[in-house]
mmCIF entry with sequence, helices, sheets and N, C-alpha, C, O atoms, coordinates in Angstrom:
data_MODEL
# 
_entry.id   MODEL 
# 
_entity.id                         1 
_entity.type                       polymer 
_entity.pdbx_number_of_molecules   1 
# 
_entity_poly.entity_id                      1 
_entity_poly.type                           'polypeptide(L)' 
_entity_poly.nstd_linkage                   no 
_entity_poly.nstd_monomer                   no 
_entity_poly.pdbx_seq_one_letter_code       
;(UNK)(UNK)(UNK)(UNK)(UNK)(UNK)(UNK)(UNK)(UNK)(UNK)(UNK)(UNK)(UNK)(UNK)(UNK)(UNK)
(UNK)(UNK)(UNK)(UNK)(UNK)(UNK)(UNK)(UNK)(UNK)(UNK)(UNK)(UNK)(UNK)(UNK)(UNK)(UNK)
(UNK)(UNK)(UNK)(UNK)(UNK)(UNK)(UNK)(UNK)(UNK)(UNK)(UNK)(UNK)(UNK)(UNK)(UNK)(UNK)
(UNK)(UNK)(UNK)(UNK)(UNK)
;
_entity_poly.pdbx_seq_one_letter_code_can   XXXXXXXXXXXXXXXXXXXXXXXXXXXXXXXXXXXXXXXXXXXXXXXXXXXXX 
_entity_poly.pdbx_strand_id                 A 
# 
loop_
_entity_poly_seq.entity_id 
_entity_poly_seq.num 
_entity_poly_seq.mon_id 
_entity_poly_seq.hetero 
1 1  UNK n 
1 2  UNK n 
1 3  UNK n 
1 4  UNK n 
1 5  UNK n 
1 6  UNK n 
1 7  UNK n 
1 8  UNK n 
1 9  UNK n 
1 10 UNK n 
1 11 UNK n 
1 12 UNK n 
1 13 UNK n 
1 14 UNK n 
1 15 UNK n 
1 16 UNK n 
1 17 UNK n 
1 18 UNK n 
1 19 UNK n 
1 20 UNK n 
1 21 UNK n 
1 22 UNK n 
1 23 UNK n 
1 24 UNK n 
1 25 UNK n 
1 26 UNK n 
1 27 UNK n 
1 28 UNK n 
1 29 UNK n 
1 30 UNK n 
1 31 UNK n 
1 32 UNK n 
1 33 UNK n 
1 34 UNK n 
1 35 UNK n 
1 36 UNK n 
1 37 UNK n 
1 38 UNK n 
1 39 UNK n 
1 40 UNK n 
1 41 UNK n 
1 42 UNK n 
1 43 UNK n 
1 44 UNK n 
1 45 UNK n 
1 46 UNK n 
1 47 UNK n 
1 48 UNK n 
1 49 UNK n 
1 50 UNK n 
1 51 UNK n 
1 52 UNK n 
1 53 UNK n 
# 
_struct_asym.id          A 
_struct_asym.entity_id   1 
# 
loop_
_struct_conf.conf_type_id 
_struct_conf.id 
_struct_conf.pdbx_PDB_helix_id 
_struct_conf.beg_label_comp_id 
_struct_conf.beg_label_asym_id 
_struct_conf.beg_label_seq_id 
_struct_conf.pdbx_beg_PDB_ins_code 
_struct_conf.end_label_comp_id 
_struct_conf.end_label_asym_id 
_struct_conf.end_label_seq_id 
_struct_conf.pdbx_end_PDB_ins_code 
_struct_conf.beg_auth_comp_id 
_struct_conf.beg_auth_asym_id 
_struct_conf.beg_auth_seq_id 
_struct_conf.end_auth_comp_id 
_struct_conf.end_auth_asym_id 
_struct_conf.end_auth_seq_id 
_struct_conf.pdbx_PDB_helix_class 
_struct_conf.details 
_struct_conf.pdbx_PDB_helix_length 
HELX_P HELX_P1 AA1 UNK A 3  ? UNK A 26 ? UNK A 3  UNK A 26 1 ? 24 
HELX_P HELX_P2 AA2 UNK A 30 ? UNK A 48 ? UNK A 30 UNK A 48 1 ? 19 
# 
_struct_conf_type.id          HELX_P 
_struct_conf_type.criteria    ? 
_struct_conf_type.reference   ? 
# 
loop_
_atom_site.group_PDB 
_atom_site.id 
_atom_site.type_symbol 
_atom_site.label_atom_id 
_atom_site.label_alt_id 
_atom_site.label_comp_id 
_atom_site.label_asym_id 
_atom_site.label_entity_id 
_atom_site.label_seq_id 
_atom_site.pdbx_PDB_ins_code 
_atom_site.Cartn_x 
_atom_site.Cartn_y 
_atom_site.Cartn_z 
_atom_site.occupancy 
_atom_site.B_iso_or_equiv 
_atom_site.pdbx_formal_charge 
_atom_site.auth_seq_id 
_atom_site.auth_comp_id 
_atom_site.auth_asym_id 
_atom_site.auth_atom_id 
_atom_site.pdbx_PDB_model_num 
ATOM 1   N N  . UNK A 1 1  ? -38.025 2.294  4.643   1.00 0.00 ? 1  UNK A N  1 
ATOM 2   C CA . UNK A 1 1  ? -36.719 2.369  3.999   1.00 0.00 ? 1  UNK A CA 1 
ATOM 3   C C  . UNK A 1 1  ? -36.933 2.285  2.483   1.00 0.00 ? 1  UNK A C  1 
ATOM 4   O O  . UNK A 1 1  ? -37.859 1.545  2.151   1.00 0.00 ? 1  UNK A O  1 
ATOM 5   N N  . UNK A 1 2  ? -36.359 2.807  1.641   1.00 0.00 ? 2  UNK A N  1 
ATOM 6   C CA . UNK A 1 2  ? -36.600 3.267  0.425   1.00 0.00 ? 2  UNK A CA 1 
ATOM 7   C C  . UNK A 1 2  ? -35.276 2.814  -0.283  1.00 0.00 ? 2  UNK A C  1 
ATOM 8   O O  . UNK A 1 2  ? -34.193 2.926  0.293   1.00 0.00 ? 2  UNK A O  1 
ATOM 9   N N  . UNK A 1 3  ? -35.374 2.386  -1.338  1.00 0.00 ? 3  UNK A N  1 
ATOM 10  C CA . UNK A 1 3  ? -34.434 1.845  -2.405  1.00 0.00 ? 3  UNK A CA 1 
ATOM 11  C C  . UNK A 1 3  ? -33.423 2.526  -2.383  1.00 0.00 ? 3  UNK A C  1 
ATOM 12  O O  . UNK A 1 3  ? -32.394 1.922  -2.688  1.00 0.00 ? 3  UNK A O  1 
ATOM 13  N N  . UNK A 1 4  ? -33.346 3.392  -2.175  1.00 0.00 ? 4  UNK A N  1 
ATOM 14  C CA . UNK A 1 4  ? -32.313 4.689  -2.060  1.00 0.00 ? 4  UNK A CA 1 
ATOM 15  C C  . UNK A 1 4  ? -31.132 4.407  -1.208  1.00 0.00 ? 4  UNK A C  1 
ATOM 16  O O  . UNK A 1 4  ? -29.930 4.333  -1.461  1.00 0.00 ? 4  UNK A O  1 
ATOM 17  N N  . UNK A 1 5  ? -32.162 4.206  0.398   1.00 0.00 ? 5  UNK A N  1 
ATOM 18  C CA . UNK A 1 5  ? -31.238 3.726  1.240   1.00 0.00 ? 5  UNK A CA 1 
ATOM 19  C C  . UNK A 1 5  ? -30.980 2.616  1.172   1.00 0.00 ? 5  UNK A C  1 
ATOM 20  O O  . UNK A 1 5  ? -29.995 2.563  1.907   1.00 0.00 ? 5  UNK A O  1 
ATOM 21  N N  . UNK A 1 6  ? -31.203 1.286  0.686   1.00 0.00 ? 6  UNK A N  1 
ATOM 22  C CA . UNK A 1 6  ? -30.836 -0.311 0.551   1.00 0.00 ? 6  UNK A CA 1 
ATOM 23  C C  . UNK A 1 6  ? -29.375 0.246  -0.470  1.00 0.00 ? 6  UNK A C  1 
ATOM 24  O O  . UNK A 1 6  ? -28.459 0.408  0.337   1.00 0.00 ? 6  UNK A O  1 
ATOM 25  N N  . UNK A 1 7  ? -29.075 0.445  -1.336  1.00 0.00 ? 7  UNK A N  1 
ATOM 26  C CA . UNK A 1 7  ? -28.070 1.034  -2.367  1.00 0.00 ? 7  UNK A CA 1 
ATOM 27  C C  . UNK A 1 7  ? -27.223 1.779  -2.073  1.00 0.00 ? 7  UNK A C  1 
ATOM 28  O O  . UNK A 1 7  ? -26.166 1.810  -2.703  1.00 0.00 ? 7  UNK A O  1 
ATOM 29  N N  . UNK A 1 8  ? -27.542 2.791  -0.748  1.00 0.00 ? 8  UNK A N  1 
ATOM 30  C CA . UNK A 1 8  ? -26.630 3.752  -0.119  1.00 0.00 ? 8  UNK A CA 1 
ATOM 31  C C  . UNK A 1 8  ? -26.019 2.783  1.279   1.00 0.00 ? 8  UNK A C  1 
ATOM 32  O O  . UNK A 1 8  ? -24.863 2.990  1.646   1.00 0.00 ? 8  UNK A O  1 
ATOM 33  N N  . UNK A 1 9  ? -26.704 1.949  1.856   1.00 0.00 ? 9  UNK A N  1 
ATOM 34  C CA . UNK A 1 9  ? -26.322 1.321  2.622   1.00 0.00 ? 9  UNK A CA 1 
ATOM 35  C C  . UNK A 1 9  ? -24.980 -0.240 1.825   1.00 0.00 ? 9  UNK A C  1 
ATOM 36  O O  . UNK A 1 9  ? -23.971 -0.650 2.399   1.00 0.00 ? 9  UNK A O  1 
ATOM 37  N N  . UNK A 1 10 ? -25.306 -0.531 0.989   1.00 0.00 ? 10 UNK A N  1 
ATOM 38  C CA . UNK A 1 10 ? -24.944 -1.569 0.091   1.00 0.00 ? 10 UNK A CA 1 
ATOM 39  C C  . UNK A 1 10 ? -23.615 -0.847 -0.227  1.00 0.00 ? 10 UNK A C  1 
ATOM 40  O O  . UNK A 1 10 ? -22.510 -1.216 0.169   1.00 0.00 ? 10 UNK A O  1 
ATOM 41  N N  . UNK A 1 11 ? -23.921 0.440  -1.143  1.00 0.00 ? 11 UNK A N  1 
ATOM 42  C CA . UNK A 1 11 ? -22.306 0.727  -1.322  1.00 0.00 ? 11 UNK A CA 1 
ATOM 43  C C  . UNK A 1 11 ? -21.472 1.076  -0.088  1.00 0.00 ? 11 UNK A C  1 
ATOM 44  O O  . UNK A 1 11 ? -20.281 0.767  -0.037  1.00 0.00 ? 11 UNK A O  1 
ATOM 45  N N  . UNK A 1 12 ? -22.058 1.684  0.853   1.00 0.00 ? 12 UNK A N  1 
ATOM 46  C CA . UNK A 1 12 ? -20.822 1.926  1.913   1.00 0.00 ? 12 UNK A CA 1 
ATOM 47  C C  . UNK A 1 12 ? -20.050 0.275  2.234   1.00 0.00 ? 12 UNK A C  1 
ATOM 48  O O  . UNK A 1 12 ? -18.838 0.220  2.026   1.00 0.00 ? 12 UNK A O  1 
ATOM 49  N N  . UNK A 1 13 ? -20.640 -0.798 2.642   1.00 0.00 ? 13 UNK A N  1 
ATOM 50  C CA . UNK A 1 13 ? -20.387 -1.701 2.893   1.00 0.00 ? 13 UNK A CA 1 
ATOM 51  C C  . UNK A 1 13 ? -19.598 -2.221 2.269   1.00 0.00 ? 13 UNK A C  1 
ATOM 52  O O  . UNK A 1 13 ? -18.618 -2.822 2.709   1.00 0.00 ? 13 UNK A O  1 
ATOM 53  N N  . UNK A 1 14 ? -20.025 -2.010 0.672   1.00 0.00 ? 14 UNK A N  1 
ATOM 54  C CA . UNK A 1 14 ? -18.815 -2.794 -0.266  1.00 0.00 ? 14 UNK A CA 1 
ATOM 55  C C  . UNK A 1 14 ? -17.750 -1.759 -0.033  1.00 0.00 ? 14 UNK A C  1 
ATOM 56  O O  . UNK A 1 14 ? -16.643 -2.257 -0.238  1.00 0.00 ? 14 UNK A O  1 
ATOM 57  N N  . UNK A 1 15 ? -17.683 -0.360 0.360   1.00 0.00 ? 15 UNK A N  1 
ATOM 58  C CA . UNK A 1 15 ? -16.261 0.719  -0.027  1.00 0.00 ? 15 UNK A CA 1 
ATOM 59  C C  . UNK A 1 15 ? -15.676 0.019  1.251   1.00 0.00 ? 15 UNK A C  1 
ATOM 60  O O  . UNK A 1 15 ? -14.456 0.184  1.281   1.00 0.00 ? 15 UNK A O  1 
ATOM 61  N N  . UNK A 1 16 ? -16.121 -0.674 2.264   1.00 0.00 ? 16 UNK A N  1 
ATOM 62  C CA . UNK A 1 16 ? -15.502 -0.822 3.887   1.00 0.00 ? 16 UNK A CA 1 
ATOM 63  C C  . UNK A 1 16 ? -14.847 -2.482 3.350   1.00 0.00 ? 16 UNK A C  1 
ATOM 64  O O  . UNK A 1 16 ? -13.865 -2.947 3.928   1.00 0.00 ? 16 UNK A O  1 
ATOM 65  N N  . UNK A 1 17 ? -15.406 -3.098 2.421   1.00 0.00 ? 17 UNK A N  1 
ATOM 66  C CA . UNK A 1 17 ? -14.701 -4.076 2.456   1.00 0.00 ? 17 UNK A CA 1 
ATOM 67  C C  . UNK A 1 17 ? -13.686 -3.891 1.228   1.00 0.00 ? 17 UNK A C  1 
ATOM 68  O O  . UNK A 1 17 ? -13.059 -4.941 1.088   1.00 0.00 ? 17 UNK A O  1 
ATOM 69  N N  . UNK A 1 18 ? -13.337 -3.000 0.367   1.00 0.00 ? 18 UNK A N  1 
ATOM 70  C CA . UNK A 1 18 ? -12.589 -2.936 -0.488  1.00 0.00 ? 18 UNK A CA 1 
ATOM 71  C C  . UNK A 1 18 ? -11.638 -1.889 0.299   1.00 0.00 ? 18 UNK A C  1 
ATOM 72  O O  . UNK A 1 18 ? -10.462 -2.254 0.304   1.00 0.00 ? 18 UNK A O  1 
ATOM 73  N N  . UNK A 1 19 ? -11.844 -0.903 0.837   1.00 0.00 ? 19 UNK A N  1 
ATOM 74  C CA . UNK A 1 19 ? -11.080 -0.550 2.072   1.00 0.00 ? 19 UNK A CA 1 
ATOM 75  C C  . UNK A 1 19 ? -10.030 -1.411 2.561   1.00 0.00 ? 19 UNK A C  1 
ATOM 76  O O  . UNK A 1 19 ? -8.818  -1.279 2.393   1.00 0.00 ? 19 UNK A O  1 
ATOM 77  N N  . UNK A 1 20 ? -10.764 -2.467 3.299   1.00 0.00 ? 20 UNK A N  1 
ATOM 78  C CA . UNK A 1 20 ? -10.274 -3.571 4.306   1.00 0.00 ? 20 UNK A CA 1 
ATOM 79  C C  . UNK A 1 20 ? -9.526  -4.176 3.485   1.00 0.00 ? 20 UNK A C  1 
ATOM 80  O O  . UNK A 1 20 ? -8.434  -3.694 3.785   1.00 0.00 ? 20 UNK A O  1 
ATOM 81  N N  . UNK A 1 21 ? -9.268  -5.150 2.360   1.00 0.00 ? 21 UNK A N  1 
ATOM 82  C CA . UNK A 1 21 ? -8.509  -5.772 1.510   1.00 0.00 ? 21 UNK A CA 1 
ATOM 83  C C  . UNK A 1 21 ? -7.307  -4.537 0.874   1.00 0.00 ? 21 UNK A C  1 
ATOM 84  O O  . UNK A 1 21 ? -6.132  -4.886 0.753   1.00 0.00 ? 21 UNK A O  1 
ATOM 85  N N  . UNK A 1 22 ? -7.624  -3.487 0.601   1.00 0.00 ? 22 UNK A N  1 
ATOM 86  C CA . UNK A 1 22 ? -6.526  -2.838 -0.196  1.00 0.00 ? 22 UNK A CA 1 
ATOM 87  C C  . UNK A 1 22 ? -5.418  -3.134 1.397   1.00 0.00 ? 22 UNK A C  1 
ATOM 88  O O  . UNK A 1 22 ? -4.520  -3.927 1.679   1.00 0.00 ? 22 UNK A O  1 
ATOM 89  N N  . UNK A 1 23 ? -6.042  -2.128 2.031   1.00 0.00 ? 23 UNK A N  1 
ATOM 90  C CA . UNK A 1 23 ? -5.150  -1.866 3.525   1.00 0.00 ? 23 UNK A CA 1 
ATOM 91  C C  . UNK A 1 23 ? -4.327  -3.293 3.924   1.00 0.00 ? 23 UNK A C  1 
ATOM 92  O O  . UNK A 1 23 ? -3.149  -3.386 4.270   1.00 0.00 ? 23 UNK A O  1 
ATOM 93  N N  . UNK A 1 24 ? -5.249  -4.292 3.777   1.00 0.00 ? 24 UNK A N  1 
ATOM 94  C CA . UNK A 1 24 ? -4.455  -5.805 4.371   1.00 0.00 ? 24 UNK A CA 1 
ATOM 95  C C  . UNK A 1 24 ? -3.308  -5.960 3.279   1.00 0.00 ? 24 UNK A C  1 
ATOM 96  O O  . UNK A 1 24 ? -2.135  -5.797 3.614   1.00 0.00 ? 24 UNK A O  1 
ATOM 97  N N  . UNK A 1 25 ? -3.567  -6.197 2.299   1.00 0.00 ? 25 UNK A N  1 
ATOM 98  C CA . UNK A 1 25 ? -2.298  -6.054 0.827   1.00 0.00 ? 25 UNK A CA 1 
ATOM 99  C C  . UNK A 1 25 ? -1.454  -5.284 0.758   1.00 0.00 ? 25 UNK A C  1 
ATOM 100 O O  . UNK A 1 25 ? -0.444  -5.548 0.105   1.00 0.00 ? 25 UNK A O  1 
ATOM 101 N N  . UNK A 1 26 ? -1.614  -4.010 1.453   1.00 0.00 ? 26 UNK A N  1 
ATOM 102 C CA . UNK A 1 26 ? -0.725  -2.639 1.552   1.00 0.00 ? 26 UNK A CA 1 
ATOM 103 C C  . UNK A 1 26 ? 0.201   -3.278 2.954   1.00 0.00 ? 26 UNK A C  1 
ATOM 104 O O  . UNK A 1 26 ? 1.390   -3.025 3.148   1.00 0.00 ? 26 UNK A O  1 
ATOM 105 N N  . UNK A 1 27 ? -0.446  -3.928 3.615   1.00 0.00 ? 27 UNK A N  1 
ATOM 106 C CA . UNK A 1 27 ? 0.586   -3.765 4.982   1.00 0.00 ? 27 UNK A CA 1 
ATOM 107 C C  . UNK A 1 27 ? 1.144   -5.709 4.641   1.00 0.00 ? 27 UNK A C  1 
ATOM 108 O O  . UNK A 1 27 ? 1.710   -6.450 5.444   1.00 0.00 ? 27 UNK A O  1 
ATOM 109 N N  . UNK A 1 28 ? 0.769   -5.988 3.390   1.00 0.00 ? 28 UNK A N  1 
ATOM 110 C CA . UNK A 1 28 ? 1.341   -7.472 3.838   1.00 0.00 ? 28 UNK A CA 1 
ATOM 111 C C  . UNK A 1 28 ? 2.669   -7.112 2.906   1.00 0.00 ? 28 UNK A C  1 
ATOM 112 O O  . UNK A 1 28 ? 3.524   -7.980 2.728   1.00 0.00 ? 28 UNK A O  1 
ATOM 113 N N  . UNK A 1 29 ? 2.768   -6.115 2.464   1.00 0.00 ? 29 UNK A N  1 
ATOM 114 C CA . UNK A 1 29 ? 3.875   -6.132 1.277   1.00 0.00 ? 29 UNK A CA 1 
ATOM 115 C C  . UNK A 1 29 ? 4.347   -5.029 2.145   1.00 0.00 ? 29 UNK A C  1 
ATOM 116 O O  . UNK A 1 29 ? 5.506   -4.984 1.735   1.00 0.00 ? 29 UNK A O  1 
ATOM 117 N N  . UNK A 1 30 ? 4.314   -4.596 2.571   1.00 0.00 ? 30 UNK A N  1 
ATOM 118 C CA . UNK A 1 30 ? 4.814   -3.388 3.791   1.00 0.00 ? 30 UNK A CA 1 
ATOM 119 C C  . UNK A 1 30 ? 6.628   -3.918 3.945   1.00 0.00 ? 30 UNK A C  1 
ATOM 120 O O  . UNK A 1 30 ? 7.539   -3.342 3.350   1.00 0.00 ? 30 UNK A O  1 
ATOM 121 N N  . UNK A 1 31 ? 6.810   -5.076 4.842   1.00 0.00 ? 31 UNK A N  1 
ATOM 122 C CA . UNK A 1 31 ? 8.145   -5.597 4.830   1.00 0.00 ? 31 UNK A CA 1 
ATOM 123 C C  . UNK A 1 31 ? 8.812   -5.994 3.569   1.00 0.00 ? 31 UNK A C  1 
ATOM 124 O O  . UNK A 1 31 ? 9.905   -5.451 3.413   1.00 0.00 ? 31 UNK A O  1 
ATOM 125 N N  . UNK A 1 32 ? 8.453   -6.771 2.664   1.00 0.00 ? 32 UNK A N  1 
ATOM 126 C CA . UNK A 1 32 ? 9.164   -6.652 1.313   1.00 0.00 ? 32 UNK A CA 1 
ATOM 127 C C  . UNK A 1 32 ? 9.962   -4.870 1.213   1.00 0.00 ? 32 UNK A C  1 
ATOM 128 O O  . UNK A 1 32 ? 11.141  -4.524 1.286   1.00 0.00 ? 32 UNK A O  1 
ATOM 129 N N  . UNK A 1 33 ? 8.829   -4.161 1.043   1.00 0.00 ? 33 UNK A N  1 
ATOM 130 C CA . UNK A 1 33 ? 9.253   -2.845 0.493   1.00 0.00 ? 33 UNK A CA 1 
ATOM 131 C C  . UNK A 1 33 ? 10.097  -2.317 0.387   1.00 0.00 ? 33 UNK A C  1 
ATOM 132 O O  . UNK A 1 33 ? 10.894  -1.910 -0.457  1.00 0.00 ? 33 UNK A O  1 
ATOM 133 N N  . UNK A 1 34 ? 9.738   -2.333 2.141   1.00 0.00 ? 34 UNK A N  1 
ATOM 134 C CA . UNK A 1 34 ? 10.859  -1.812 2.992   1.00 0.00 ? 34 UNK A CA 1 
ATOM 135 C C  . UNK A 1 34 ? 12.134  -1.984 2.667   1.00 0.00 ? 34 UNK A C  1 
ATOM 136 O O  . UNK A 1 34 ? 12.899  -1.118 2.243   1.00 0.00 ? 34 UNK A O  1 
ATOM 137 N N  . UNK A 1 35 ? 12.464  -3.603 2.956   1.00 0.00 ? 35 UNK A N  1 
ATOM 138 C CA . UNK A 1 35 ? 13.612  -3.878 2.607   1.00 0.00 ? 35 UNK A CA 1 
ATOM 139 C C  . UNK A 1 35 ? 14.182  -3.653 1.637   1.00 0.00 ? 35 UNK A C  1 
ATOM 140 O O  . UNK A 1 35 ? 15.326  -3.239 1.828   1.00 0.00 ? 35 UNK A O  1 
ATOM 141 N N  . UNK A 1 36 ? 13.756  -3.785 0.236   1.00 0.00 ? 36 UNK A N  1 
ATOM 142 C CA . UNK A 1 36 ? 14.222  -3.023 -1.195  1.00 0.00 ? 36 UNK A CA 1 
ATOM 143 C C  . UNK A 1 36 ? 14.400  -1.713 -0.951  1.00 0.00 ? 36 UNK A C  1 
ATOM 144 O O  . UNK A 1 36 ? 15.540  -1.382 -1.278  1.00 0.00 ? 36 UNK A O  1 
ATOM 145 N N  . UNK A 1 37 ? 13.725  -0.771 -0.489  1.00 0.00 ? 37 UNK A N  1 
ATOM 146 C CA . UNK A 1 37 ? 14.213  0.399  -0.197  1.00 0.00 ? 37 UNK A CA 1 
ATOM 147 C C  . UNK A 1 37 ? 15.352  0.706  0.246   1.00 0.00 ? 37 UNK A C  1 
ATOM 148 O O  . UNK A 1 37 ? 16.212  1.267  -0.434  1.00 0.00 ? 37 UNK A O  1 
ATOM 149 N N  . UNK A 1 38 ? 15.516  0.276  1.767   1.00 0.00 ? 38 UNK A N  1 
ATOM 150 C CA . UNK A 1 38 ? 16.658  -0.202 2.088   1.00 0.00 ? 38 UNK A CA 1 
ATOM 151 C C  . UNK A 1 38 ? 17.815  0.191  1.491   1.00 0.00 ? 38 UNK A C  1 
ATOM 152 O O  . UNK A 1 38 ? 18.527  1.196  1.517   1.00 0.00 ? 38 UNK A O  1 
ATOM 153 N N  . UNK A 1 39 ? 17.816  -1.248 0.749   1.00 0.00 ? 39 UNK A N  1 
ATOM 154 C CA . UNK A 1 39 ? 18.842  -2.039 0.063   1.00 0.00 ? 39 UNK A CA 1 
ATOM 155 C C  . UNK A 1 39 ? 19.099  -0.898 -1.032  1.00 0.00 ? 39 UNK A C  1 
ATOM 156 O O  . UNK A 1 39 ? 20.228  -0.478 -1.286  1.00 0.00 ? 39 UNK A O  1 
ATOM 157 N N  . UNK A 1 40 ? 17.990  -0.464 -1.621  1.00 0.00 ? 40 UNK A N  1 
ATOM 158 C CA . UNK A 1 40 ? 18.137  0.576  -2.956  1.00 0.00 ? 40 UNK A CA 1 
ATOM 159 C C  . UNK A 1 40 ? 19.227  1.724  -1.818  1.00 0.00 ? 40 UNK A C  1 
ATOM 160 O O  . UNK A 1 40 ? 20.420  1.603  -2.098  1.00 0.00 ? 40 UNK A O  1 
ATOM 161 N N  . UNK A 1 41 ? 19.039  2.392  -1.054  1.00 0.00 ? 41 UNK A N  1 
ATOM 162 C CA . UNK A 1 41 ? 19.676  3.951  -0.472  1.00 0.00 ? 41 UNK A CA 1 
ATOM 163 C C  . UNK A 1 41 ? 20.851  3.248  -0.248  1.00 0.00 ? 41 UNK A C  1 
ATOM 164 O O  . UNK A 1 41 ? 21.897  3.898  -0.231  1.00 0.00 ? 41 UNK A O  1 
ATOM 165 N N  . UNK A 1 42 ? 20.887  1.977  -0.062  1.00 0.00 ? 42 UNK A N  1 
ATOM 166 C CA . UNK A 1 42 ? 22.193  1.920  0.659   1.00 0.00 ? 42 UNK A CA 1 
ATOM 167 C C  . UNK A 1 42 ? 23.189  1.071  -0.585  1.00 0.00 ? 42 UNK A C  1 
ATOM 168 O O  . UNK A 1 42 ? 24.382  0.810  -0.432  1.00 0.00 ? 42 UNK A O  1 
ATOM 169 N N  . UNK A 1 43 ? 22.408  0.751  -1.754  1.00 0.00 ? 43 UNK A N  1 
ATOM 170 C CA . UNK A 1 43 ? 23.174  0.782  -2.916  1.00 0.00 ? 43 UNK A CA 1 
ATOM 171 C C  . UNK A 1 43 ? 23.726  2.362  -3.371  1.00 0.00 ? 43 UNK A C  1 
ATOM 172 O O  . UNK A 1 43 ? 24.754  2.614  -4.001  1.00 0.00 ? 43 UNK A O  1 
ATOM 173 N N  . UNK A 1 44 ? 22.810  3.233  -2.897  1.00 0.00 ? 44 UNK A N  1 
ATOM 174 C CA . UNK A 1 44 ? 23.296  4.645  -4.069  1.00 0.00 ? 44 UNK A CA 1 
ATOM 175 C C  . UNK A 1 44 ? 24.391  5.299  -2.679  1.00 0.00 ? 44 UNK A C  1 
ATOM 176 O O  . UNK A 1 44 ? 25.530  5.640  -2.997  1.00 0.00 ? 44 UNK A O  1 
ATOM 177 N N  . UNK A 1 45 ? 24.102  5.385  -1.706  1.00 0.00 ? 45 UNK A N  1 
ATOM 178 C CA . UNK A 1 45 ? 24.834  5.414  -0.897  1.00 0.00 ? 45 UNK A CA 1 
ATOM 179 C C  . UNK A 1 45 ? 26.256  5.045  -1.179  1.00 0.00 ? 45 UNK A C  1 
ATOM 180 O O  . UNK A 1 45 ? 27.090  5.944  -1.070  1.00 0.00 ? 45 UNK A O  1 
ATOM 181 N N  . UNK A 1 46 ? 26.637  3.875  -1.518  1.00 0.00 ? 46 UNK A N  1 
ATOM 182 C CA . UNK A 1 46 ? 27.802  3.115  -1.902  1.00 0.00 ? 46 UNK A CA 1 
ATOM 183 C C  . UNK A 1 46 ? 27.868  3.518  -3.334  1.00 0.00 ? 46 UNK A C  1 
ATOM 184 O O  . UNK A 1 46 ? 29.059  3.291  -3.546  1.00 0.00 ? 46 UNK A O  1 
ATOM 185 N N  . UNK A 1 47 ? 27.551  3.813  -4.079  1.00 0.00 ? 47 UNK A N  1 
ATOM 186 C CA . UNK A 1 47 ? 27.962  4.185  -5.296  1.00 0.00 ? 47 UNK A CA 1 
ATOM 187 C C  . UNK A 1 47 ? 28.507  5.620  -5.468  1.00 0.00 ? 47 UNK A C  1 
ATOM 188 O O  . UNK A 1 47 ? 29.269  5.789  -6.420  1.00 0.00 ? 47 UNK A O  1 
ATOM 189 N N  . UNK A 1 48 ? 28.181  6.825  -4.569  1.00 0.00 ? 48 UNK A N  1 
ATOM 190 C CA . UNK A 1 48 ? 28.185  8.252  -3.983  1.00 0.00 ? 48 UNK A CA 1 
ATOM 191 C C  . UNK A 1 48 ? 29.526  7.610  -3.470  1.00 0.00 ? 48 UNK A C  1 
ATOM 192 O O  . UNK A 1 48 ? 30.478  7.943  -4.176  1.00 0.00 ? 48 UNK A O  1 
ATOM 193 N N  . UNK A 1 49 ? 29.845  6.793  -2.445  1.00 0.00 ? 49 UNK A N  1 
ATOM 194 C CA . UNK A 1 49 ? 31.271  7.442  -1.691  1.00 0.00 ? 49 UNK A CA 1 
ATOM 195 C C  . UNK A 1 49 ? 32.134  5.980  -2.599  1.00 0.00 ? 49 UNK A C  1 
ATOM 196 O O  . UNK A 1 49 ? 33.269  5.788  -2.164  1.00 0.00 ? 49 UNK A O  1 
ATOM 197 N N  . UNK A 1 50 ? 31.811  5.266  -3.447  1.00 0.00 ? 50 UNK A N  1 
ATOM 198 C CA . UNK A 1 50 ? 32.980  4.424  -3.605  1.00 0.00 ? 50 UNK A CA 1 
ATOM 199 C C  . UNK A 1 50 ? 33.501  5.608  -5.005  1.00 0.00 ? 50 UNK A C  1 
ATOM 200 O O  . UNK A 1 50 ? 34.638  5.644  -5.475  1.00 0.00 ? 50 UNK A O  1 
ATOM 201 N N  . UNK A 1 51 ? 32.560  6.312  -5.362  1.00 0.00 ? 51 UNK A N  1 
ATOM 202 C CA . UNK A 1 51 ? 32.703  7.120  -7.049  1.00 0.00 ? 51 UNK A CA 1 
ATOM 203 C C  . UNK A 1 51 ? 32.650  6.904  -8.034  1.00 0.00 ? 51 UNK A C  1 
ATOM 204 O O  . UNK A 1 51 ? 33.507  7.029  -8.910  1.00 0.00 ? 51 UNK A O  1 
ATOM 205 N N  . UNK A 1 52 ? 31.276  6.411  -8.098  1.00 0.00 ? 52 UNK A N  1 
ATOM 206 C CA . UNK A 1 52 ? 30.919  5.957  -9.359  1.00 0.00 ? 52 UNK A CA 1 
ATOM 207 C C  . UNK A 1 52 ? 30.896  6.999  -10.292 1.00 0.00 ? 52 UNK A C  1 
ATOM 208 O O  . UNK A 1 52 ? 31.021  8.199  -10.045 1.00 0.00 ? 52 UNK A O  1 
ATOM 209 N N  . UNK A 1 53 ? 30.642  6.188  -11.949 1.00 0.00 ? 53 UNK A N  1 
ATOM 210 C CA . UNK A 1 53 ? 29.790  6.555  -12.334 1.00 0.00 ? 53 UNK A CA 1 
ATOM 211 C C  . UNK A 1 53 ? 29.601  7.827  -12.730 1.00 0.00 ? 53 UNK A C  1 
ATOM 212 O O  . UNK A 1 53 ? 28.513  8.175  -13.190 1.00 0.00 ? 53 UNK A O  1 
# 
């Protein structure tokens, strides 16, 4: 095994664990989001039929 591969093996590992953390952070804020979203369509929603604006 050659330096090459210790470094090619090393970075995949670190991309699988920076992978793994983005994805866990992406789905822990997942429900927050959501709900602001939500809340945002169904503010403009109500602003469209009350006549805003």
């Amino acid at each position: 095994m050659t330096q090459k591969d210790v470094i090619l093996i090393l970075a995949v590992i670190g991309a699988l664990a920076i992978l793994g953390f983005i994805l866990r952070v992406t789905f822990a804020l997942l429900g927050p989001l959501m709900l602001i979203a939500i809340g945002y369509f169904i503010y403009r929603a109500w602003q469209k039929q009350g006549g805003g604006r």
